[in-house]
C-alpha positions in Angstrom: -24.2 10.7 38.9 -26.8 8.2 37.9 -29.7 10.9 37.2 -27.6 12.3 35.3 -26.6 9.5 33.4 -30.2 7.7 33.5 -31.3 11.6 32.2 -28.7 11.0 28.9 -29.8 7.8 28.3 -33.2 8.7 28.7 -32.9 11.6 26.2 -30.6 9.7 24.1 -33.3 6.9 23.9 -36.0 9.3 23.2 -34.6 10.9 20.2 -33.7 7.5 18.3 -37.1 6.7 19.4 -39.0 10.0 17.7 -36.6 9.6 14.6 -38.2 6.0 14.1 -41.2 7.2 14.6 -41.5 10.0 12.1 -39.2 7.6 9.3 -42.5 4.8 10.1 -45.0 7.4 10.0 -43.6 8.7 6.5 -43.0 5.9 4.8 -41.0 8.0 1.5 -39.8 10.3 3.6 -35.7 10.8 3.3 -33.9 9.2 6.4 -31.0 11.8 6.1 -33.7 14.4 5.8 -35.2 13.1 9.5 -31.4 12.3 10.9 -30.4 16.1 10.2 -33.8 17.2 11.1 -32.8 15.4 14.6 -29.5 16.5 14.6 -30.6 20.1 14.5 -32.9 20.2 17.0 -30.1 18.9 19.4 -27.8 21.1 18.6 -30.3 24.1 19.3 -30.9 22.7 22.5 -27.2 22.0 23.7 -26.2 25.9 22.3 -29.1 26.7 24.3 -28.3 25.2 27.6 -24.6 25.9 27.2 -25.2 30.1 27.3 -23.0 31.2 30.0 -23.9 33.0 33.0 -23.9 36.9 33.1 -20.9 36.7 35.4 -17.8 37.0 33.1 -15.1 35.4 35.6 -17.8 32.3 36.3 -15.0 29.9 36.5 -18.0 27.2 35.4 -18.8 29.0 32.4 -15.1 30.0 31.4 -15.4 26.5 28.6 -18.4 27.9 27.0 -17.9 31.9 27.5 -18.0 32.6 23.8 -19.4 31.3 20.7 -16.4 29.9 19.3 -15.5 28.2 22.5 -19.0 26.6 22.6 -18.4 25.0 19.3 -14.9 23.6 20.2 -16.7 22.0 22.9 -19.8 20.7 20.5 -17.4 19.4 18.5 -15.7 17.7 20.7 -18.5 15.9 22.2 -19.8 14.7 18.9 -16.6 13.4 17.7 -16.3 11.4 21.0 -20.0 10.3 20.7 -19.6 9.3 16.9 -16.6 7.2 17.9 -18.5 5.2 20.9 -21.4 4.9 18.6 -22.4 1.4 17.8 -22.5 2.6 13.8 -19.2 4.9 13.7 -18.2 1.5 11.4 -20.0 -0.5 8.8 -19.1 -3.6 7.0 -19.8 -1.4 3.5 -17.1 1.5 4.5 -15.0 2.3 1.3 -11.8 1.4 4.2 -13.5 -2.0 5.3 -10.9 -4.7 4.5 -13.1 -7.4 2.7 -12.7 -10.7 2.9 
């Protein structure tokens, strides 16, 4: 269990850390523009290692057999990450009470 959670936070780490990079690198560049640009490229790759086996009664595989059934789970995972995420709130939300 911990390479596997020292591999997420590894990865996790490394992707913040190339976002930075390219926003310092290019100073005008858009920060959404490099956020989405991040967020694609992780969603490629977790579609990617998510393809199930060639076995159609792979019990492992049976949450990710189609392509609908992958995105449930996608969107799953990111709404739980979004919520743990140290940013899911800010001070300057339009529900923020304001004192």
């Amino acid at each position: 269990m911990h390479n596997e959670s020292n591999a997420f936070e590894q990865a996790a780490q490394r992707s913040i850390d190339l976002a930075n990079e390219l926003a310092e690198r290019q100073i005008d560049a858009d920060l959404w523009e490099i956020a989405d640009g991040t967020l694609s490229g992780a969603i490629h790759y977790w579609l990617f290692s998510r393809q199930p086996c060639p076995d159609r009664d792979c019990d492992d595989c049976a949450p990710v057999a189609t392509a609908e059934l992958r995105l449930q789970t996608l969107l799953k995972l990111v709404r739980e990450l979004a919520e743990e995420s140290l940013y899911y709130h800010s001070p300057s939300d339009h529900n923020a009470a304001h004192g």
